[in-house]
C-alpha positions as CSV (number, residue, x, y, z in Angstrom):
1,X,36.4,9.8,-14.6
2,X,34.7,10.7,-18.1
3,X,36.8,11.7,-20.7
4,X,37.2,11.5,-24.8
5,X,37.1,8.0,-25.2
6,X,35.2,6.5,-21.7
7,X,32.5,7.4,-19.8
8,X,30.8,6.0,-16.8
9,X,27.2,5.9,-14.8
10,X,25.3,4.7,-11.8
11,X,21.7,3.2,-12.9
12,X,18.5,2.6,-11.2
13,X,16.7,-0.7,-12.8
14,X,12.8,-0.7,-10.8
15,X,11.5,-4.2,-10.1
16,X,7.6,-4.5,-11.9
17,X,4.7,-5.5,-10.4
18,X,1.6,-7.2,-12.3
19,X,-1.8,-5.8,-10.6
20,X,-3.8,-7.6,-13.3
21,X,-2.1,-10.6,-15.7
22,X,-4.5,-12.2,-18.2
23,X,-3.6,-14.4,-21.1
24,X,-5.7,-14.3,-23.9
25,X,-4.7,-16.7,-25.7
26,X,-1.5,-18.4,-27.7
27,X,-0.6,-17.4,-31.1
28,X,0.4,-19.2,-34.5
29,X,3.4,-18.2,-33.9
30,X,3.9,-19.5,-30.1
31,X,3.8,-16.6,-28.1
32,X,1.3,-15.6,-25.8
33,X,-1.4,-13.0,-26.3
34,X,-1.8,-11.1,-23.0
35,X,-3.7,-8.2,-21.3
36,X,-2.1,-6.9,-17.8
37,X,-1.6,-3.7,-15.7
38,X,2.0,-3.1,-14.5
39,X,3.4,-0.8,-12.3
40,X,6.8,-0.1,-11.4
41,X,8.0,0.1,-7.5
42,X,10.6,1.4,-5.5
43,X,12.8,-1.3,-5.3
44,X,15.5,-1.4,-7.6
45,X,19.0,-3.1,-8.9
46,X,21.8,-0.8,-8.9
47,X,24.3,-0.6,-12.1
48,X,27.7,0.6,-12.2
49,X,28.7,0.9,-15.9
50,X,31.5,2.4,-17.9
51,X,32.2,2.3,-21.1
52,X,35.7,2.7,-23.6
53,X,36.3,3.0,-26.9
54,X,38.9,0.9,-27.9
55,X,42.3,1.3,-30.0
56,X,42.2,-0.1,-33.3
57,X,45.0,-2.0,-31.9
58,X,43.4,-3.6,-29.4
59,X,40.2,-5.0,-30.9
60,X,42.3,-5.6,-34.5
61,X,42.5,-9.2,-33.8
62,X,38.4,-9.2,-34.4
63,X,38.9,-7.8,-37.9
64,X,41.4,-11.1,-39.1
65,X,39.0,-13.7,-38.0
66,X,39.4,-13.6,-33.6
67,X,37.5,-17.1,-33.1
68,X,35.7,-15.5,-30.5
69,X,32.0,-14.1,-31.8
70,X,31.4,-12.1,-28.6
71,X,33.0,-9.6,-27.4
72,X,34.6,-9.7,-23.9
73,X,32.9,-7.7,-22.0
74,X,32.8,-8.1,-18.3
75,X,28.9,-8.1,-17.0
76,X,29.2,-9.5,-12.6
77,X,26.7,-9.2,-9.9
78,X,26.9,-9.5,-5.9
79,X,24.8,-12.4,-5.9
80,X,25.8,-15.5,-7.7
81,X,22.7,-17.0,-9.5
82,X,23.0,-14.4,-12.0
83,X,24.4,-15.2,-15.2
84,X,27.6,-13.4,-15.9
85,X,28.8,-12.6,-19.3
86,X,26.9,-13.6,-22.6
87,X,24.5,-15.3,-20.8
88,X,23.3,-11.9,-19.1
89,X,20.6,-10.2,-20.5
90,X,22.3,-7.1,-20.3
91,X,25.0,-8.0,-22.6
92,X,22.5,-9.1,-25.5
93,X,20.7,-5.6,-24.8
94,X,24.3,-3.6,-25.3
95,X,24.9,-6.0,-28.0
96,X,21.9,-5.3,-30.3
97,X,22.2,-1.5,-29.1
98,X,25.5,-1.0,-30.7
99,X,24.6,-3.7,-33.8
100,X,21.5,-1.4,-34.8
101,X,23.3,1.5,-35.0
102,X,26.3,0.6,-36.7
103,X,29.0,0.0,-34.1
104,X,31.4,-3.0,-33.9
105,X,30.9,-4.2,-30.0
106,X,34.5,-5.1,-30.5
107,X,35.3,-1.2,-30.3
108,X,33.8,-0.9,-27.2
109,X,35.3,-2.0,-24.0
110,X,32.1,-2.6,-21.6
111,X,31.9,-3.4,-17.9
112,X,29.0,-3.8,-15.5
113,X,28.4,-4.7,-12.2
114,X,25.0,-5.3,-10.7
115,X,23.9,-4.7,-7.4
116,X,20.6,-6.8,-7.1
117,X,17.7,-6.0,-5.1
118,X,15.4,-7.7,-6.7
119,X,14.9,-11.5,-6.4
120,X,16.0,-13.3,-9.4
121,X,13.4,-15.2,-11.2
122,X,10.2,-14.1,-8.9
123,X,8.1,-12.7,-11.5
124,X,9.4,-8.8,-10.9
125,X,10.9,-8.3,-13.7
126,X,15.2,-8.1,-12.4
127,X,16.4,-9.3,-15.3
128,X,14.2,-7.3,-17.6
129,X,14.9,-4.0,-15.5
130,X,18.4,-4.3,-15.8
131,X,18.1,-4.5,-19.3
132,X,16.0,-1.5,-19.8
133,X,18.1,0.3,-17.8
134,X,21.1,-0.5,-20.0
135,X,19.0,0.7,-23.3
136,X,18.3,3.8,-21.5
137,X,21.8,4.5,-20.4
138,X,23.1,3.8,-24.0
139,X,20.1,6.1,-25.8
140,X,21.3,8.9,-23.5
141,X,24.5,8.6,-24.6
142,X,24.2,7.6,-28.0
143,X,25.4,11.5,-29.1
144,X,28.9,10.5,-27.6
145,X,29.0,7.3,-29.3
146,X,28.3,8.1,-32.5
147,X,30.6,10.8,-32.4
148,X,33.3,8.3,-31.4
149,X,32.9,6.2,-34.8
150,X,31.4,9.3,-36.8
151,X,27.7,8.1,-37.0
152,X,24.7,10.1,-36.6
153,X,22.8,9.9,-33.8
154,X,19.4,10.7,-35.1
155,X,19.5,7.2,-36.8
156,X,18.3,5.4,-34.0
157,X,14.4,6.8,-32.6
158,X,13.0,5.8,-29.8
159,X,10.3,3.4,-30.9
160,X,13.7,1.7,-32.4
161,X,14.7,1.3,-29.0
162,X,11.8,0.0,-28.1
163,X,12.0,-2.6,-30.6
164,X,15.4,-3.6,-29.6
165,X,13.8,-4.1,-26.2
166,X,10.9,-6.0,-27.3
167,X,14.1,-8.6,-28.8
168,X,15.2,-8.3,-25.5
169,X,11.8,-9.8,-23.7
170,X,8.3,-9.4,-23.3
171,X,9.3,-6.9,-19.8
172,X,11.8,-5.2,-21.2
173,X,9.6,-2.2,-23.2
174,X,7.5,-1.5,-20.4
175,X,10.8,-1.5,-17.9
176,X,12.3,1.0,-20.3
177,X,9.5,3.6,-19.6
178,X,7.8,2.3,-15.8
179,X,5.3,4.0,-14.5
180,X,1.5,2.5,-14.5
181,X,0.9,1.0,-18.0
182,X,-1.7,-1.3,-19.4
183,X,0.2,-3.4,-22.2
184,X,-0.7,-5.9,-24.6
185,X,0.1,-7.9,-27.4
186,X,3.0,-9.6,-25.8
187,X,4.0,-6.6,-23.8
188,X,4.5,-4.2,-26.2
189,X,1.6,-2.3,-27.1
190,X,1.4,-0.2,-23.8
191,X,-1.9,3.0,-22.7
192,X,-0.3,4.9,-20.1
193,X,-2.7,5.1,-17.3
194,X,-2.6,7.4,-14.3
195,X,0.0,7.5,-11.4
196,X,-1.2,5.6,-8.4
197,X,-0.5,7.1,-4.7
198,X,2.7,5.2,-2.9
199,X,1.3,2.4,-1.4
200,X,2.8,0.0,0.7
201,X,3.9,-3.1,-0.8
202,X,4.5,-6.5,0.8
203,X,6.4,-8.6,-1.1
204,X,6.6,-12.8,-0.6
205,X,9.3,-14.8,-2.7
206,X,9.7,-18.4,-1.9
207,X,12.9,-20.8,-2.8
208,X,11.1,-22.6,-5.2
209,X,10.4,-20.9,-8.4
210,X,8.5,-22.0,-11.7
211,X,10.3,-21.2,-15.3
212,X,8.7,-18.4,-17.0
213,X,8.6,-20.9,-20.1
214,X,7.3,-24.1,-18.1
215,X,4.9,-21.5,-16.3
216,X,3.1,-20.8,-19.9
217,X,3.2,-24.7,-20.9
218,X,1.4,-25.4,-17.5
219,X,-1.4,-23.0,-18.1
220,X,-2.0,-24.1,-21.8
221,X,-2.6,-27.6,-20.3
222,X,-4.2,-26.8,-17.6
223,X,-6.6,-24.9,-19.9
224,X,-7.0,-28.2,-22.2
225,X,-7.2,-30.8,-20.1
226,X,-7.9,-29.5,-16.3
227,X,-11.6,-27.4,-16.9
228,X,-9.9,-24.6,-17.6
229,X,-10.6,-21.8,-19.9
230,X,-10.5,-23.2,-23.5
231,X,-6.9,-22.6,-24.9
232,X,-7.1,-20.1,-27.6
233,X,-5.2,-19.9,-30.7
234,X,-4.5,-16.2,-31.3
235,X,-3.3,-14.5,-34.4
236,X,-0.3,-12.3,-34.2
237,X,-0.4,-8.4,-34.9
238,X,1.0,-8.3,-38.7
239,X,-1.1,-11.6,-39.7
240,X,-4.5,-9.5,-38.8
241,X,-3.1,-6.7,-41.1
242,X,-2.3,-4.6,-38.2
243,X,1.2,-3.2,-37.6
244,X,3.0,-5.2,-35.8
245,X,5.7,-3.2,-34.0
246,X,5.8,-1.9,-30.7
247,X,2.9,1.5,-30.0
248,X,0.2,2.8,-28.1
249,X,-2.2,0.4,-27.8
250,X,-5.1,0.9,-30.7
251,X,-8.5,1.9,-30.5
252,X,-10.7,-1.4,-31.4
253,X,-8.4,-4.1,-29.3
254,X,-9.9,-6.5,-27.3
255,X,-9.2,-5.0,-23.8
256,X,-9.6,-1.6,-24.6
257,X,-12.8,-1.0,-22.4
258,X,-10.5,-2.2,-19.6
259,X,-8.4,1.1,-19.7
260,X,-11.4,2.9,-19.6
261,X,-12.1,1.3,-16.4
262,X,-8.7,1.1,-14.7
263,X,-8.5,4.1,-15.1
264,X,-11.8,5.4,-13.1
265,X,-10.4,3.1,-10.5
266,X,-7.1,4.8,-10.0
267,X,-8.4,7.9,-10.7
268,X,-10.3,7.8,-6.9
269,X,-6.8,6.8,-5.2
270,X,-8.4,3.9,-3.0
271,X,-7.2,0.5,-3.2
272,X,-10.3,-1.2,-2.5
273,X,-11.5,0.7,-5.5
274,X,-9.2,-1.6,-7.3
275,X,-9.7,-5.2,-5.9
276,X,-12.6,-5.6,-8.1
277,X,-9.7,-5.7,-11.2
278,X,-6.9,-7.4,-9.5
279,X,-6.5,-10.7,-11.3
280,X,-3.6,-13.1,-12.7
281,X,-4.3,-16.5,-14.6
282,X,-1.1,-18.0,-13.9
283,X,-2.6,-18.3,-10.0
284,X,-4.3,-21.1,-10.4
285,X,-1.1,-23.2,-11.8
286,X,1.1,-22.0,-9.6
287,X,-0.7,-22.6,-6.7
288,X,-0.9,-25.9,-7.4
289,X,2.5,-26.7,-8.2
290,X,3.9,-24.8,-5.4
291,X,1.9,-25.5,-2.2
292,X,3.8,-22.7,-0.6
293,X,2.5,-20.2,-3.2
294,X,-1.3,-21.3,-1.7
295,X,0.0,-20.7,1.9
296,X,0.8,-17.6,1.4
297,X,-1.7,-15.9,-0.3
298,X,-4.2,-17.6,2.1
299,X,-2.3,-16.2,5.5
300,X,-1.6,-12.6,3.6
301,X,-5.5,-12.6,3.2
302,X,-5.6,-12.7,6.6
303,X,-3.8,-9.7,7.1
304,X,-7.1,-7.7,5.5
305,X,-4.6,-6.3,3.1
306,X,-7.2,-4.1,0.5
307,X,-5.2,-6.2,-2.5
308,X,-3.9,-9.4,-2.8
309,X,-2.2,-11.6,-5.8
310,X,0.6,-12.9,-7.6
311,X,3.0,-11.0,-10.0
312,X,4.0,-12.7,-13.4
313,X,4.0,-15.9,-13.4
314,X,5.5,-16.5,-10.1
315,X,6.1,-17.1,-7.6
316,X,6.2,-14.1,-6.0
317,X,2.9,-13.3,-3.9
318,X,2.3,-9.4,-2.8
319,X,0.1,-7.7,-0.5
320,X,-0.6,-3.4,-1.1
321,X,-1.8,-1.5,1.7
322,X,-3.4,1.5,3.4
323,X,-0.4,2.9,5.1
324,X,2.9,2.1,6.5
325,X,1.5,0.8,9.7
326,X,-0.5,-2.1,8.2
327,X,2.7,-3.2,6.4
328,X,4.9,-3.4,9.3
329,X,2.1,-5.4,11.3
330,X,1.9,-7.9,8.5
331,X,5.4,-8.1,7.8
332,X,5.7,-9.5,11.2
333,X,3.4,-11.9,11.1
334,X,4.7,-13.5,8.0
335,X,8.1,-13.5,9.0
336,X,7.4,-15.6,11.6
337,X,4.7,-18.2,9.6
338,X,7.5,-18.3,7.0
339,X,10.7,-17.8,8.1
340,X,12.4,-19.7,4.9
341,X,10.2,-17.0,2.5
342,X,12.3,-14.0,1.5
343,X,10.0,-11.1,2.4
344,X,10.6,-7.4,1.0
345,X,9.2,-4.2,2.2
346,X,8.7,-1.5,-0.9
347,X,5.9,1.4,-2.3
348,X,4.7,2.1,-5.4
349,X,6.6,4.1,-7.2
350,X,4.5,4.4,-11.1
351,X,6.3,7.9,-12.0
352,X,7.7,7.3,-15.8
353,X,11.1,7.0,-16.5
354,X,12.5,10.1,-18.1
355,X,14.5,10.6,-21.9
């Protein structure tokens, strides 16, 4: 129960879903330059969190040189490929929450426990949801917190937050809103674009997995060595005298005709009107390190699903369709091509999250 120095909450971290992933290029300073449409779905972690403020007493040992540089926070999950602890990305998010506005982590007592729903490491974002939804929590509440340790809690705005999120990943700002957003930059410049109608989603996730890092390495070689698209070296936001924190994205970008455009083709609610933009780069590479990857997408073509593709880097392959119907009949049939593929049945779910 909530009282004067703890407080507790149930969150909802949504999975992500890339309906378009291009990568324009690598920068001089080693990250990627990227265009792609996300929308959030149904399918969600659940996160059981509470939070205490500690007695000076009990985190004293911190302030006469503990050895320890991390606080011991407790951060578990029902399934057990995911990192407890430090090594969680939602302990790094609570960390730089409570570092940027001026509170000792050491204060706080935190625990979390993770319900996942979401298939670790399938290019949907788990990790990076569960993060968001930690910011989020802590925003909410960052009146209570500050009034713990006597700090104002107009200090911290929300494109802070999303700057703390950016530090978290590339996922992690457009997590923190949802919805149906067309991003750039690395991630973080992000055009809302209209809500999309509750379509079925099919989702494929094999056992085999590529490393998000490995995934990028792969495509710039594949792009300099294979035929590919000439690899690109891209300069970063600040070097073309551009700010280079996290906004809207600007009027004069590369892609901006491209919002323009996905946004006619959501406008008319039809997802044949968006085949025509469905596209991810990391397809190619994927498919050809993970033969199972090709499989599937070619037996889910067969399914005449309107749209068909590959979210993030990998590897999990999706399907959207007409109605529920369609879904059902094609869950079936995959089930039973691949029965060592972990198949999920969710919608579209691209409302925003709310602050």
């Amino acid at each position: 129960m909530d009282n004067d120095s703890s407080f507790r909450g149930c969150l909802e971290a949504r999975a992500k879903l890339n309906l378009s992933l291009r990568v324009l290029g690598r920068r001089t300073d080693g990250m990627h330059e990227l265009s792609t449409v996300m929308t959030t779905l149904s399918l969600a972690d659940k996160l059981s969190i509470e939070l205490c403020k500690l007695p000076m007493s009990d985190n004293a040992s911190h302030f006469v040189g503990q050895k320890s540089d991390r606080p011991p926070w407790r951060i578990d999950a029902d399934v057990q490929s995911i990192p407890s602890g430090e090594a969680n990305i939602c302990f790094r998010a609570a960390e730089m929450f409570f570092e940027h506005i001026g509170i000792d982590p050491f204060s706080i007592s935190i625990t979390i426990f993770i319900e996942k729903r979401i298939p670790d490491a399938a290019g949907l974002g788990g990790g990076s949801a569960d993060a968001a939804a930690v910011l989020r929590f802590l925003f909410q509440n960052r009146e209570r917190l500050c009034r713990w340790f006597d700090l104002d809690a107009t200090s911290l705005s929300l494109s802070e937050l999303e700057q703390i999120a950016l530090r978290c990943g590339a996922d992690v700002p457009f997590c923190l809103y949802g919805g149906m957003r067309f991003c750039e930059g690395v991630g973080e410049m992000m055009t809302s674009l209209p809500p999309l109608f509750p379509a079925p989603v099919l989702l494929a996730t094999p056992a085999q997995f590529v490393k998000t890092k490995t995934a990028f390495e792969m495509l710039d070689q594949f792009r300099e060595t294979d035929g590919g698209a000439e690899s690109v070296q891209v300069k970063t936001r600040s070097q073309e005298g551009a700010p280079s924190g996290p906004s809207d994205a600007r009027a004069g970008s590369p892609c901006r005709e491209s919002v323009t455009v996905w946004k006619e083709a959501i406008d008319r609610q039809s997802l044949r009107a968006l085949d025509s933009l469905i596209h991810n780069d990391f397809v190619p590479v994927i498919a050809g390190a993970l033969e199972q990857v090709e499989e599937l997408l070619g037996v889910l073509r067969s399914t005449h699903a309107p749209v068909i593709s590959m979210s993030g880097s990998g590897p999990t392959c999706f399907a959207l369709f007409s109605d529920h119907d369609a879904c059902e009949i094609a869950f079936t049939t995959m089930v039973s091509y691949f029965p060592d593929v972990r198949f999920i049945k969710t919608t579209i779910d691209s409302t925003s999250e709310l602050f």
